[in-house]
BALOBA-1460 file (C-alpha; in Angstrom, 3 decimals):
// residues 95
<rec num="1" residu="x" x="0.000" y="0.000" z="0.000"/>
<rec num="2" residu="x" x="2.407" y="2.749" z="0.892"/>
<rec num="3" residu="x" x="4.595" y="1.337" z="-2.341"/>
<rec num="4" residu="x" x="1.629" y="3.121" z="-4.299"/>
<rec num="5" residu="x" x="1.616" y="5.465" z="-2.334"/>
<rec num="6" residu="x" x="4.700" y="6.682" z="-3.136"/>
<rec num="7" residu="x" x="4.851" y="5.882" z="-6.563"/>
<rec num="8" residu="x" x="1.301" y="8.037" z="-7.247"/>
<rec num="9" residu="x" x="3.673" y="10.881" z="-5.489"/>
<rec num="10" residu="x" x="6.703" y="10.494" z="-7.493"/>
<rec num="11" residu="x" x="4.483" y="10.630" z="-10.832"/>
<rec num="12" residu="x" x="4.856" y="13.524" z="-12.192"/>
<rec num="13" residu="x" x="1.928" y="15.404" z="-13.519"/>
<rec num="14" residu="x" x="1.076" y="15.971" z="-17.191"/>
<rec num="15" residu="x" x="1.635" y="19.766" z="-18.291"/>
<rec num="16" residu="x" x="-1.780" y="21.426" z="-19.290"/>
<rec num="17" residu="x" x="-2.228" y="21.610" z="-23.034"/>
<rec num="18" residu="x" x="-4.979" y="24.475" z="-23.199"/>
<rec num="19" residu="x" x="-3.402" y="27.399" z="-21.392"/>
<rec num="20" residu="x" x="-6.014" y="29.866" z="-19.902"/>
<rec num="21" residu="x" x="-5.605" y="33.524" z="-19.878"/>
<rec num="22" residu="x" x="-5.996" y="33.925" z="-15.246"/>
<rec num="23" residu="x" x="-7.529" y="37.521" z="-16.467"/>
<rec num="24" residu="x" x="-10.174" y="35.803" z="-18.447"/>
<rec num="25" residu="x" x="-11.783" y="33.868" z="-15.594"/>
<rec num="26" residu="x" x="-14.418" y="35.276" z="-14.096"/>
<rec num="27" residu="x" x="-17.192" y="33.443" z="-11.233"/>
<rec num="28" residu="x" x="-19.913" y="34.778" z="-14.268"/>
<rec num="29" residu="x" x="-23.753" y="35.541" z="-13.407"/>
<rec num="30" residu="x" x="-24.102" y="32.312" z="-11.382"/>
<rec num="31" residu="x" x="-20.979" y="32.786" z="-9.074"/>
<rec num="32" residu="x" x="-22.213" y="36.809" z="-8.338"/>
<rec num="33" residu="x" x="-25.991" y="35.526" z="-8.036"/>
<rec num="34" residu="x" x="-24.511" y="33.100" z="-5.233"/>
<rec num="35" residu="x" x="-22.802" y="35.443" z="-3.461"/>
<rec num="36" residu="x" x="-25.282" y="38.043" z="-3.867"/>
<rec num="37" residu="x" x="-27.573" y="35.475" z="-1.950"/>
<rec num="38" residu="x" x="-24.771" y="34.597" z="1.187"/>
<rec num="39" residu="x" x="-24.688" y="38.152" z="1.597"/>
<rec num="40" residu="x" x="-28.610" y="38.527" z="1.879"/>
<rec num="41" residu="x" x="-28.648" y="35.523" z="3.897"/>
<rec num="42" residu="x" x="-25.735" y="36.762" z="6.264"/>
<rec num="43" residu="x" x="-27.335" y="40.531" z="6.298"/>
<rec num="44" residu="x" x="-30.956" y="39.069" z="7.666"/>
<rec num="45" residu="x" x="-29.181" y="36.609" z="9.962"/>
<rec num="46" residu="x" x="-27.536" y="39.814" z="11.815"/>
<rec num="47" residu="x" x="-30.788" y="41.894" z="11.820"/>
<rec num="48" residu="x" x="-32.963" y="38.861" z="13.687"/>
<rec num="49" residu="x" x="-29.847" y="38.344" z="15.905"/>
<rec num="50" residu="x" x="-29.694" y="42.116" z="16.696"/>
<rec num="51" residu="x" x="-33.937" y="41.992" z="17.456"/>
<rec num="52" residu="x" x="-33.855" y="39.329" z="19.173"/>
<rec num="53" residu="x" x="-30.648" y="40.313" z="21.444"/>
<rec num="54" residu="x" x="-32.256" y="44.144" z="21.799"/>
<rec num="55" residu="x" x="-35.829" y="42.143" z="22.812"/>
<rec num="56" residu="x" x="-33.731" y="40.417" z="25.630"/>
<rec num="57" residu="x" x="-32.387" y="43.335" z="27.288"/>
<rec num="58" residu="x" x="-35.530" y="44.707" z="27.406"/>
<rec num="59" residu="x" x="-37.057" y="42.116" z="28.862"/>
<rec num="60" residu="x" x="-34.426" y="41.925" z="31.160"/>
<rec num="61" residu="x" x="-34.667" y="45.784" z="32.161"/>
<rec num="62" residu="x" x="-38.341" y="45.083" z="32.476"/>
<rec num="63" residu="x" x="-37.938" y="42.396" z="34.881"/>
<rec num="64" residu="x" x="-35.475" y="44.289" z="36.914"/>
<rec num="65" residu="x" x="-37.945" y="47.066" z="37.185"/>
<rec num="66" residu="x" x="-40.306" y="44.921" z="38.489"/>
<rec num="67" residu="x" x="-38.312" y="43.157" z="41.080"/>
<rec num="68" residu="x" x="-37.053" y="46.592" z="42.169"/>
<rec num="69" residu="x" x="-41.044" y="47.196" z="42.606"/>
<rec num="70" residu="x" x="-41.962" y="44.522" z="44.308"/>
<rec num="71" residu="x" x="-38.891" y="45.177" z="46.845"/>
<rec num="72" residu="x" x="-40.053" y="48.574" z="47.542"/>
<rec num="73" residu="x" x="-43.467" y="47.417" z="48.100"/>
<rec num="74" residu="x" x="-42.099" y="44.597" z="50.445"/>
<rec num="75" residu="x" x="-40.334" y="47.278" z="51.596"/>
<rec num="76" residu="x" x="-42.816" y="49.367" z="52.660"/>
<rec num="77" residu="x" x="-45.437" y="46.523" z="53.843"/>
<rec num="78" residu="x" x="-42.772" y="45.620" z="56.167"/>
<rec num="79" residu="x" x="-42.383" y="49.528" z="57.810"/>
<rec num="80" residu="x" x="-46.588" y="49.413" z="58.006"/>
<rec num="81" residu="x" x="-46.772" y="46.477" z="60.042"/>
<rec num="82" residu="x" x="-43.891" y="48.093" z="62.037"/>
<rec num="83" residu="x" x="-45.338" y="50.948" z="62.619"/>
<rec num="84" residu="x" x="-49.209" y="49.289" z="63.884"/>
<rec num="85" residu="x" x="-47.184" y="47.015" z="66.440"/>
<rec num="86" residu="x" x="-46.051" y="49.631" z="68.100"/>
<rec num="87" residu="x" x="-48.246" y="51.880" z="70.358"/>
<rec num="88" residu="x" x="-48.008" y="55.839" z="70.390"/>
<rec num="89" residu="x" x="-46.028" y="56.086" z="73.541"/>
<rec num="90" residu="x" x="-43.597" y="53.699" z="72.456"/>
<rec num="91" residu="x" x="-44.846" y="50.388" z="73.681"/>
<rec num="92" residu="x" x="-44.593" y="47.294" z="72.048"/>
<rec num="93" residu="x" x="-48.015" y="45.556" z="71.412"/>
<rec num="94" residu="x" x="-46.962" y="42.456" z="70.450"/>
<rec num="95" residu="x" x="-45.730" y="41.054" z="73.708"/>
């Protein structure tokens, strides 16, 4: 095996016959049609990633709003019910 191996190595390849012009060689309409369609695809595929990574933040901000709420309103609940246990002369009621 590695006997043809190395004799498909040492074989030397057959010079080209038809010699093409490198300026002459374009991709044509179907090589700029494909990459005219990666670079659509690529250009939508950063606009849903930017929505959808702007939508998170915001839901994030929105949920830190809400927490923030809902600690000032425990907050407060807690400083009512501190302030009805004790009396007006500064007796506790709840022993």
């Amino acid at each position: 095996m590695h006997r043809s191996l190395a004799f498909l190595a040492a074989t030397p390849t057959p010079a080209p016959t038809d010699v093409v012009d490198p300026e002459l060689v374009t991709p044509g309409p179907w090589g700029f049609a494909i990459i005219a369609f990666i670079a659509l695809a690529v250009i939508l595929l950063v606009w849903d990633m930017m929505r959808r990574i702007r939508r998170g933040r915001v839901r994030a901000d929105i949920k830190e709003e809400l927490d923030a709420e809902e600690q000032a309103a425990a907050a407060q609940f807690d400083t009512e019910v501190d302030d009805e246990s004790t009396d007006a002369d500064g007796q506790d009621r709840t022993r």
